[in-house]
C-alpha positions as CSV (number, residue, x, y, z in Angstrom):
1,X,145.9,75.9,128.8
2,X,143.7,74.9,125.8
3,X,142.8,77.2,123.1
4,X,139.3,77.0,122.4
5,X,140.0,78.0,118.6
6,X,141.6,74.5,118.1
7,X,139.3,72.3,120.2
8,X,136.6,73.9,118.3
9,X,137.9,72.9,114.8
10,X,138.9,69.1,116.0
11,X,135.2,68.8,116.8
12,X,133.0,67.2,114.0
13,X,130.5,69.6,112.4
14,X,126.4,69.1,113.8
15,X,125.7,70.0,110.2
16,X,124.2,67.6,108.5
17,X,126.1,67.5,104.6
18,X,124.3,68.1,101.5
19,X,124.4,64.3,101.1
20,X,122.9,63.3,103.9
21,X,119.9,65.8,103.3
22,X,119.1,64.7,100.5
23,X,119.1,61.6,101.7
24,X,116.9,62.4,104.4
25,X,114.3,64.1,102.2
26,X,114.2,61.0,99.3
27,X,113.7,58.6,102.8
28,X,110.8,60.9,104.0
29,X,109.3,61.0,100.2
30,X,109.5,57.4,100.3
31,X,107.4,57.0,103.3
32,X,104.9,59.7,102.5
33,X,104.2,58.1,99.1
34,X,104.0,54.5,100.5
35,X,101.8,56.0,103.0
36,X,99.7,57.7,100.6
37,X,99.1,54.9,98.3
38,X,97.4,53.0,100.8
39,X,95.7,55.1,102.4
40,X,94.7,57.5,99.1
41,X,90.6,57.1,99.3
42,X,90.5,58.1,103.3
43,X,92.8,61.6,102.5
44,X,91.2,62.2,99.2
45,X,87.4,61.8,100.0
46,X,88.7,64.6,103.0
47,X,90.6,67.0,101.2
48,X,87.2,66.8,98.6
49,X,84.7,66.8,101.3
50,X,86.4,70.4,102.9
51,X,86.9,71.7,99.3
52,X,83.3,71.1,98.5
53,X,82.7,73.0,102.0
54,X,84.5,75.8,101.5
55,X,83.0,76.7,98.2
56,X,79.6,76.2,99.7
57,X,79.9,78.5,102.3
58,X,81.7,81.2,100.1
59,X,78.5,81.2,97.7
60,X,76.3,82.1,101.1
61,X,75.4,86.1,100.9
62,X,77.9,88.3,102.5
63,X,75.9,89.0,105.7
64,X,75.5,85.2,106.6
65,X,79.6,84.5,106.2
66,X,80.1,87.6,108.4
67,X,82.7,88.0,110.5
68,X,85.0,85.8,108.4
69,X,84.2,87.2,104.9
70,X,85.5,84.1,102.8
71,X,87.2,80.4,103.6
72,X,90.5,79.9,101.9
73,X,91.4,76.2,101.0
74,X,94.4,75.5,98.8
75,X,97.0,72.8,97.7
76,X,100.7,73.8,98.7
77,X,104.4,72.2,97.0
78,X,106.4,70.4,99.7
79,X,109.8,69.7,99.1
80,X,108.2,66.1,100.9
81,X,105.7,65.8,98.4
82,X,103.6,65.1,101.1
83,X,100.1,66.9,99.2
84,X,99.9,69.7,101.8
85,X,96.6,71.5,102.3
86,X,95.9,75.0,103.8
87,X,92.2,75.7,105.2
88,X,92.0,79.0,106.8
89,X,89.8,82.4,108.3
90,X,90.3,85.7,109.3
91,X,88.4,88.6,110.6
92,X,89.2,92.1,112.0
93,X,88.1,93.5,114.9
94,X,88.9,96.4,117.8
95,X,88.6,96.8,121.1
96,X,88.8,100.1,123.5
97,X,92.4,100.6,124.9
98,X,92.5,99.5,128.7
99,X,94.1,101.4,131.5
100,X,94.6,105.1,131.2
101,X,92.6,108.2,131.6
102,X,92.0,108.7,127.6
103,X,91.1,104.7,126.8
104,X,87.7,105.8,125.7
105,X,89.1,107.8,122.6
106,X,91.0,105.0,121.8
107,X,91.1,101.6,120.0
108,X,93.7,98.7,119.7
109,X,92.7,96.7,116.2
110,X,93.1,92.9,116.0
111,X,92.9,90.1,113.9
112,X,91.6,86.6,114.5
113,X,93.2,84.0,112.3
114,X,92.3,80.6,112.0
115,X,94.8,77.8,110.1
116,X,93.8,74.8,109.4
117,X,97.0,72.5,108.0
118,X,96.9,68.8,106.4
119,X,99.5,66.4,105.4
120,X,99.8,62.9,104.4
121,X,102.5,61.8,107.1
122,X,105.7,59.7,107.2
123,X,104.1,57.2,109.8
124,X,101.9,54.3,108.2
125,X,98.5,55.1,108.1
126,X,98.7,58.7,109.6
127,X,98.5,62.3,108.6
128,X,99.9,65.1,110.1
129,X,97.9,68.2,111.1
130,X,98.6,71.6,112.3
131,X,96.5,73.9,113.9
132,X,96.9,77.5,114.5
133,X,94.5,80.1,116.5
134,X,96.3,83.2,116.5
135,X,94.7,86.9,117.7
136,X,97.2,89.5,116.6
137,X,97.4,93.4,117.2
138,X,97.9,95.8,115.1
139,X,101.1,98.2,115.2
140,X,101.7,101.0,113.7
141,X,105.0,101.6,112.3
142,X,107.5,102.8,114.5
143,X,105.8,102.6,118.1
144,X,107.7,100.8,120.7
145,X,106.0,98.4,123.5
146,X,105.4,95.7,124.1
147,X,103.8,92.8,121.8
148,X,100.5,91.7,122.6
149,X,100.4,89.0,120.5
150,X,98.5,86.2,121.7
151,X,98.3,82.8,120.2
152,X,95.2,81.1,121.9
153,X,96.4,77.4,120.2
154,X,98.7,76.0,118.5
155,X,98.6,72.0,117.9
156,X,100.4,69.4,115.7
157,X,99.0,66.5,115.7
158,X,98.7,62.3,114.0
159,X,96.1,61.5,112.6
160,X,94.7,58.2,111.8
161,X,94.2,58.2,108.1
162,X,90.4,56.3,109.2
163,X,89.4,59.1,111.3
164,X,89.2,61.2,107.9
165,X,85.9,61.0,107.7
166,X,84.0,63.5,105.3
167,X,81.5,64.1,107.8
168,X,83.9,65.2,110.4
169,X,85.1,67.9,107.4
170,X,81.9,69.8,108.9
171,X,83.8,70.5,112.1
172,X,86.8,71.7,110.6
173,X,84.8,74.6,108.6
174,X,82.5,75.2,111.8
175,X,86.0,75.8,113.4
176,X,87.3,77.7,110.4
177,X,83.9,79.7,109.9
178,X,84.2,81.0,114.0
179,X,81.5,78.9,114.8
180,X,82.8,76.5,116.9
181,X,86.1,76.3,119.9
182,X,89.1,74.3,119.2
183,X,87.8,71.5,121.5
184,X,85.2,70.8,119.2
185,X,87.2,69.5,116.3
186,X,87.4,65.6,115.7
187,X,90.4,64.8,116.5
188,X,92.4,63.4,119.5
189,X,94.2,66.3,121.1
190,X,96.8,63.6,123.1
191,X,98.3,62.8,120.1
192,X,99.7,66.4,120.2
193,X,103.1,65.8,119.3
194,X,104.3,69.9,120.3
């Protein structure tokens, strides 16, 4: 009989080593910067176009941007130095409870969130973009059930750099600003890559 101890230990490690992370990562930098060099004007001109945007609509008078409030838009540091952006919405809302003989004295509270993520990919001539469309309940410390969490999309996706278009930026803060459905936005939704 084998002990399981010692065929466990003659096994090589799945972790990668420090070394070959690194490597990994400088690779992936590589790519992302080659990629971004030549394709700089198309990702530049978008990440502008949704900047202007967003700074538009947050100067409208509270009750037009209502239910969202304000559009946030921001730069975040990747260890891929891949020039990450973050577009995204929120609002808050409540429904009666359902089921049950007291559901008209009572509320369940929500929030819609909508995330809107942009980098310049590894693949020639692509970027990578996430999208998130999450509706999330509210719990109050303590209370067991169940979650009723939904997540109505989630999507990652290549895009071509040339479908950056500043004129398809508008979609993006329709999307963001609850005006528009997920099918709406510009992009090809068979390049999914979830």
């Amino acid at each position: 009989m084998t002990d399981w101890l010692e065929e466990a230990e003659g096994k090589p490690s799945r972790q990668s080593s420090p070394e070959k992370i690194a490597s990994h990562i400088e690779q992936r930098q590589k790519l992302v910067k080659a990629n971004y060099a030549s394709n700089a004007n198309y990702y530049d001109a978008f990440i502008s176009e949704l900047s202007r945007l967003i700074a538009r609509v947050n100067n409208l008078p509270a009750h037009t941007r209502e239910p969202f409030g304000k559009l946030e838009g921001r730069p975040k540091r990747s260890k891929f130095d891949n020039k990450l952006f973050i577009f995204s919405s929120s609002y808050r809302f409540k429904k009666r409870k359902s089921g049950g003989i007291f559901r008209w004295f009572g509320f369940r509270h929500y929030k819609h969130i909508r995330v809107f993520y942009l980098s310049v990919s590894k693949q020639e001539g692509f970027a990578d973009a996430e999208i998130k469309d999450y509706i999330l309940e509210k719990h109050r410390l303590g209370t067991k059930g169940d979650d009723k969490t939904t997540l109505h999309d989630h999507h990652l996706l290549l895009v071509p750099m040339v479908d950056l278009k500043p004129e398809n930026a508008r979609m993006i803060i329709d999307w963001l600003a609850f005006k528009a459905e997920t099918s709406a936005l510009p992009f090809d939704f068979s390049l999914n890559q979830l």
